[in-house]
FIMI-499826 format. One record per residue (C-alpha): residue number from 1; z, y, x. Coordinates in steps of 0.1 Angstrom, whole numbers, plus 5000, padded with zeros to 4 digits. Each point is the difference from the previous one (the first is absolute). Example, Ala and Ser with C-alpha at 12.3 -4.5 7.8 and 13.67 -1.06 7.14 Angstrom:
# FIMI-499826
   pos     up   north   east
     1   5078    4955   5123
     2   4993    5034   5014
# end
This chain:
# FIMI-499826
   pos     up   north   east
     1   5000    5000   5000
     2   4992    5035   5015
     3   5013    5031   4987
     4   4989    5037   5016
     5   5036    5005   5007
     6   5032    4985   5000
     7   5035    5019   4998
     8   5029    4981   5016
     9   5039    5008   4998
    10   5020    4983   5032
    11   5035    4998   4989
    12   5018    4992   5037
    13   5030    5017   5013
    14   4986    4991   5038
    15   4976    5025   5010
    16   4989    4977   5026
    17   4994    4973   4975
    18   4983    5020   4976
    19   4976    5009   5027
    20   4990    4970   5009
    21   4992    4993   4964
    22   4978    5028   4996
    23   4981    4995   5029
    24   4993    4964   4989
    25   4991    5009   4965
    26   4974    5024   5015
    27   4987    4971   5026
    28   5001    4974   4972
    29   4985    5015   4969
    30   4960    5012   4992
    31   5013    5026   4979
    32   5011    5035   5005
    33   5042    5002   4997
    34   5019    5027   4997
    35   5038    4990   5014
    36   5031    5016   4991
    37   5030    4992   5015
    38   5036    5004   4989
    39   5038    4988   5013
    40   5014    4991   4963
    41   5004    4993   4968
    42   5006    5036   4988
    43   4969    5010   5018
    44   4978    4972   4984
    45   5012    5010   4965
    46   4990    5034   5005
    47   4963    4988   5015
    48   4996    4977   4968
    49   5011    5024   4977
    50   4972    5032   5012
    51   4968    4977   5012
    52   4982    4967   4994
    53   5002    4974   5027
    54   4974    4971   5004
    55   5030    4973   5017
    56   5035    5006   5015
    57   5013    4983   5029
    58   5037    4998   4996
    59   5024    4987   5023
    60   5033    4989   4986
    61   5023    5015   5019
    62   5008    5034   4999
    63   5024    5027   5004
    64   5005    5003   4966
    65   4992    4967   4991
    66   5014    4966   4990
    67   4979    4966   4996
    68   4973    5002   4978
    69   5015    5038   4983
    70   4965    5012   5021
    71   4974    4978   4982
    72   5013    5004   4968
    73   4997    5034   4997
    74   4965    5002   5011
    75   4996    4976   4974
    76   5015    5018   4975
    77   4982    5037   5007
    78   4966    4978   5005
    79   4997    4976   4978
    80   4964    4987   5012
    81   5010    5013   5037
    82   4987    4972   5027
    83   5035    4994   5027
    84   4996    4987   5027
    85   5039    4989   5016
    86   5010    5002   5033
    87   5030    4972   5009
    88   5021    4996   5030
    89   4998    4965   5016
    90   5040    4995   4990
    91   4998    5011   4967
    92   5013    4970   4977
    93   4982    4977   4982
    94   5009    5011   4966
    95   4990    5038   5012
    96   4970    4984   5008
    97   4992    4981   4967
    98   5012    5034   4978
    99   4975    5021   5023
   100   4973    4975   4996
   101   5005    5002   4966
   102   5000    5035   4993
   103   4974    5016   5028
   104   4963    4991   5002
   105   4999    4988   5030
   106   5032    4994   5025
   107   4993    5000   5042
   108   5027    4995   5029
   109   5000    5032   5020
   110   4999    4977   5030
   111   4965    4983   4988
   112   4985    5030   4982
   113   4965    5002   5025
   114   4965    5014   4993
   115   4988    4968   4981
   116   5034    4992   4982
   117   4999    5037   4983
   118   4971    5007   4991
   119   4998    4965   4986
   120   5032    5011   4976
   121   4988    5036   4995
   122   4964    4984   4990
   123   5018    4973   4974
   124   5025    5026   4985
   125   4971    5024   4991
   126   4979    4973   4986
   127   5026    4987   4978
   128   5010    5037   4988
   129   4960    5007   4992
   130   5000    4969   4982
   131   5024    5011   4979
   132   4991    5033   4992
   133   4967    4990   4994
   134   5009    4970   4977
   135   5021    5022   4979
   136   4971    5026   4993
   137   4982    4974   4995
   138   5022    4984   4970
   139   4986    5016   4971
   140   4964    4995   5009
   141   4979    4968   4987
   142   4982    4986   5030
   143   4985    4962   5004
   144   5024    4979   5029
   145   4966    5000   5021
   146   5008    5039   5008
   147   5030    4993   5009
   148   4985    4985   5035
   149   5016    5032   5016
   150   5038    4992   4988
   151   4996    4964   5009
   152   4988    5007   5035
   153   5036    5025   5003
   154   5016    4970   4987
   155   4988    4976   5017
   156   5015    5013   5034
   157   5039    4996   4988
   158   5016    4972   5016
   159   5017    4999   4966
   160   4985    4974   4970
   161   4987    5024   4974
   162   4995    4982   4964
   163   4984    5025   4969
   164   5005    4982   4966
   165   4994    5011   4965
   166   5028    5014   4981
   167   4991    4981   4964
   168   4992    4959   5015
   169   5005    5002   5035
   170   4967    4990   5011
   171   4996    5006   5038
   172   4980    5031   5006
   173   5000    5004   5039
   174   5016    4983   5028
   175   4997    5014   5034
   176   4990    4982   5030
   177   5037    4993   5011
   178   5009    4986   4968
   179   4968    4981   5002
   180   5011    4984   5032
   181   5038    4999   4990
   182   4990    4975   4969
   183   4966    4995   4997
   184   4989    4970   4974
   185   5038    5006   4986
   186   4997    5039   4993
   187   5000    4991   4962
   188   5030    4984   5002
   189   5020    5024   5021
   190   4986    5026   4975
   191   5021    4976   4964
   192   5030    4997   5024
   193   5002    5039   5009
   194   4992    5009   4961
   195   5032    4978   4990
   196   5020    5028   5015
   197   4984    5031   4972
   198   4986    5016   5026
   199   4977    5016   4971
   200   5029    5017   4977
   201   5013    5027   5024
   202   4985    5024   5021
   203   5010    4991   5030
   204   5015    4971   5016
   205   5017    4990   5036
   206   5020    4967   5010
   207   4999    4974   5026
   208   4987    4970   4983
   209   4992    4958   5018
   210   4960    4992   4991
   211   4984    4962   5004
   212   4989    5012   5032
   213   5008    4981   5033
   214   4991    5028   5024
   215   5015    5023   4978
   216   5027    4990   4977
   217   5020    5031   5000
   218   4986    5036   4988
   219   5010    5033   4992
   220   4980    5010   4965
   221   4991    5027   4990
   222   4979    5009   4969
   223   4983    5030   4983
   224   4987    5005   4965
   225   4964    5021   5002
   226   4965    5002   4986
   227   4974    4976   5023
   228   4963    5000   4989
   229   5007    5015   4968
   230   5031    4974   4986
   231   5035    5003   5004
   232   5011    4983   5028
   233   5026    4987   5025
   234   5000    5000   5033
   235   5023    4976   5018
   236   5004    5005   5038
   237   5016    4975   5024
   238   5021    5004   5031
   239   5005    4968   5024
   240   5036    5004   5008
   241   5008    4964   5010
   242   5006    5008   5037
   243   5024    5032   4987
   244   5021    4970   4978
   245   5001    4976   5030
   246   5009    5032   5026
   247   5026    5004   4971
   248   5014    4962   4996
   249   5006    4998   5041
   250   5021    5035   4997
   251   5018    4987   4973
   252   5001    4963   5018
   253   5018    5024   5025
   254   5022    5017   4985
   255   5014    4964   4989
   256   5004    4991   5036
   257   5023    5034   5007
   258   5026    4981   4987
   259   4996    4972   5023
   260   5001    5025   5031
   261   5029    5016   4988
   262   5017    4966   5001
   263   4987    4995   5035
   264   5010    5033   5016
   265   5039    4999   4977
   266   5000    4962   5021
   267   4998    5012   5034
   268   5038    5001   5019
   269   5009    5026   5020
   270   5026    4984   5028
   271   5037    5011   5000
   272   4997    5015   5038
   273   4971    5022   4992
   274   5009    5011   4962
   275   5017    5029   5010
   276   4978    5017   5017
   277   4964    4986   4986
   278   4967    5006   5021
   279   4981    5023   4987
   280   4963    4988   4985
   281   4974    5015   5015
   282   4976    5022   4982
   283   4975    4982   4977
   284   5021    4966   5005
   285   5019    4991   4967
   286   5029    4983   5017
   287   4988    5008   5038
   288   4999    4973   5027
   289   5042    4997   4996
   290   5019    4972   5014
   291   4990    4976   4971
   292   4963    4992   5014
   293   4987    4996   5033
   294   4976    5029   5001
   295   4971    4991   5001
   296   4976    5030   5009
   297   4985    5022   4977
   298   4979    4997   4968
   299   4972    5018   4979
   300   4999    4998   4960
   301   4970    5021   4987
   302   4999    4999   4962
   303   4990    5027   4973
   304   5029    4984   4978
   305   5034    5014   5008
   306   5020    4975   4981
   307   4982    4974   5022
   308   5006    5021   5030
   309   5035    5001   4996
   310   5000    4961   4992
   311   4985    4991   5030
   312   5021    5025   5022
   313   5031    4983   4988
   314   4986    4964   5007
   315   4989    5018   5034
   316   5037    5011   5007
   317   5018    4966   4992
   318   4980    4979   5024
   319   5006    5028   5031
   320   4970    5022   4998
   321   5000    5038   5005
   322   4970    5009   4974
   323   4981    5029   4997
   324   4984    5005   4967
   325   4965    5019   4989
   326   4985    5001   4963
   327   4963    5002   5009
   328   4975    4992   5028
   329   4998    5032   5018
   330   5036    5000   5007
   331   5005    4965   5008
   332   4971    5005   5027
   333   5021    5032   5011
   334   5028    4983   5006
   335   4988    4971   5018
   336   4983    5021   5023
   337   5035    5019   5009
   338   5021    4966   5000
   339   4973    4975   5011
   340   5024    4992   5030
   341   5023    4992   4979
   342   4991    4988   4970
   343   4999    4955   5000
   344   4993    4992   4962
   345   4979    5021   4972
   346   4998    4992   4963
   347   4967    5014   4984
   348   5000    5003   4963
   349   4958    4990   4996
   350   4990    5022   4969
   351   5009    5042   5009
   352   4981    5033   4987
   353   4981    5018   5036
   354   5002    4975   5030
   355   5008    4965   4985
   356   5020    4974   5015
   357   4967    4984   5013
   358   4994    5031   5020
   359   5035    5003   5011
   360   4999    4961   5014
   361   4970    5007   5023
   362   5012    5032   5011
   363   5033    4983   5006
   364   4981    4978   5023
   365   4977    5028   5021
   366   5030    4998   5025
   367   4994    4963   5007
   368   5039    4994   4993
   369   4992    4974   4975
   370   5034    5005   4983
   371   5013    4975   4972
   372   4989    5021   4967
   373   5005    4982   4963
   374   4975    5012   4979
   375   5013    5007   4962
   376   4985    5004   4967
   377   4999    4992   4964
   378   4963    4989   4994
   379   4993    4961   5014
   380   4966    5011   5012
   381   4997    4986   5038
   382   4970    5014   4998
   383   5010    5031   5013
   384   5025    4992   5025
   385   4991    5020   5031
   386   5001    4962   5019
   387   4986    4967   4996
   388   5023    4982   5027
   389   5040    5002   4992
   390   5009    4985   5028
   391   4972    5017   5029
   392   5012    5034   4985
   393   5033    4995   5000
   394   5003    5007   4969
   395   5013    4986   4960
   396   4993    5007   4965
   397   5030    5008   4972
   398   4987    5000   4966
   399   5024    5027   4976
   400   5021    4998   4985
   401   5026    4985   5027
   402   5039    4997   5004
   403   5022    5004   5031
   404   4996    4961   5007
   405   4961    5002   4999
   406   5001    5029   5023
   407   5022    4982   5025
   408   4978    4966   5000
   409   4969    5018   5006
   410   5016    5022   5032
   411   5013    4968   5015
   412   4970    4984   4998
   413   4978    5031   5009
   414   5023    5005   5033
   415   5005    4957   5009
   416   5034    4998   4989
# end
């Protein structure tokens, strides 16, 4: 889609930031932008009050900002306003989902790059055109062949798009994701969504399961409107299935808390040095003290805190000093000033920016070859940044784990 011009609002408190993303915007994007730049959420107000803006890029945190207080305003003031949202790499998960579901489009600051933008920018403003356009176009008869121009818009979500008619739910238009989603069963996906009224209200959003083994889990939404001259629904599908397993390991690990807590209340503390306890050192939950032998020092990079904190207190019991980072870019950091140091790393597998495939070979540029257990909650060995466990020195721990799964795989990663 090309327009003659484009005007752009950067909401960023970091001048430096904000820079960056309008010199990108004008590298990425065949169209003419006008940027305007402002620190906070006052500020944006004001700009989305007095002018028209073709997409905002907000970041969530601000000065005078909580959460998600940024994107729903824009929202609210521009109802049909394309956002774009910038997240931080340790912003948690359900931040992440909210902001997902309440922006456009959502980019890590730390990945945002020429291609990842404009790719974002281009999607936002495709889906806002769409629309606009396909609510002027409501109250006009046209034949479904005209409508080639819609489908085409369409056809680009990564969403399932289903149109049906209001009065016997015939199927009207499928895109080409729903298409490849359920192909020969689209008819019957179409009966089982119907069963849930989608027709008698206006508008319509829940997570739903579908006959779909790829897919089972969705976020639906639906939208009463006029398509090729009939009253119409149109029902469009989210995959969230990776969000609801992301969600069942957090929740697996909140269960095993418990089970730490147990571990750390179970450690003694002998009667000649319970006066006057060592002192743990910084980013060791119980420090090297006189219950372990120590044995060096350990890396835990994982963008879940709770798990961070899990695996720092497992860390701590067995004599580890641990060091702890929630994304790529800081685990990488940290090896580099520790790498001397540093004798075991735990790498959580599936991170926002640098994943934990990236951090594993960068781990290795030193030729160190380390012990590092590789974590994560999807069984795809696919993706393992290894084929040999044993050549790389290196094992697998499916999550969700416990304290005694943690210890198991460490002895056996380090030969004991």
């Amino acid at each position: 889609m090309t327009l003659p011009h484009v005007n752009a609002l950067i909401v960023e408190s970091d001048g430096d930031r904000a820079t960056r993303i309008c010199a990108l915007l004008e590298e990425t994007l065949d169209l003419a932008i006008r940027c305007r730049q402002v620190s906070c959420l006052s500020e944006a107000k004001n700009q989305l009050i007095e002018m028209s803006w073709s997409f905002a890029i907000v970041r969530l945190r601000l000065p005078d900002a909580k959460g998600l207080e940024a994107l729903v305003e824009a929202r609210t003031r521009q109802n049909d306003l394309p956002v774009i949202a910038i997240l931080e790499g340790d912003d948690p998960a359900a931040v992440v989902d909210a902001a997902r579901s309440l922006a456009s489009e959502c980019l890590f600051f730390e990945e945002i790059d020429q291609a990842s933008l404009g790719q974002s920018i281009r999607f936002a403003l495709e889906r806002g055109e769409m629309l606009r356009e396909l609510r002027e176009r409501q109250s006009v008869q046209v034949a479904i062949d005209d409508e080639s121009k819609y489908r085409d818009l369409i056809d680009r979500i990564d969403d399932a798009v289903l149109v049906v008619s209001e009065g016997l739910g015939t199927l009207l238009f499928a895109n080409e994701t729903a298409e490849s989603w359920f192909g020969e069963t689209v008819g019957e996906t179409v009966v089982d969504l119907l069963e849930y009224d989608l027709r008698k209200v206006d508008c319509v959003e829940m997570e739903i399961s579908i006959r779909h083994p790829r897919t089972p889990n969705v976020a639906l939404k639906s939208k009463c409107l006029e398509w090729a001259g009939q009253s119409a629904c149109m029902i469009v599908l989210k995959d969230i299935s990776k969000q609801k397993e992301a969600e069942e390991a957090y929740r697996n690990s909140l269960r095993q808390l418990e089970v730490i807590g147990d571990l750390v209340e179970s450690v003694e503390i002998p009667t000649e040095v319970a006066d006057e306890p060592e002192l743990a050192v910084e980013g060791d939950s119980l420090g090297p003290g006189k219950n372990a032998a120590c044995r060096g020092k350990a890396l835990v990079v994982d963008d879940e805190e709770v798990l961070r904190m899990v695996l720092k207190s497992i860390l701590g019991s067995l004599g580890y000093e641990t060091i702890v980072a929630s994304d790529g870019l800081e685990a990488v950091r940290m090896y580099e000033e520790n790498s001397d140091t540093i004798s075991l790393a735990i790498v959580d597998l599936n991170m926002p920016g640098l994943n934990g495939g990236e951090v594993f070979q960068r781990l290795r540029e030193d030729g160190r070859r380390i012990p590092i257990l590789v974590t994560s909650g999807i069984d795809d060995f696919d993706t393992l940044p290894f084929d040999d466990f044993e050549k790389e020195n290196s094992r697998f721990l499916m999550k969700p784990f416990g304290a005694t799964d943690v210890r198991e795989a460490i002895d056996l990663l380090i030969g004991n």
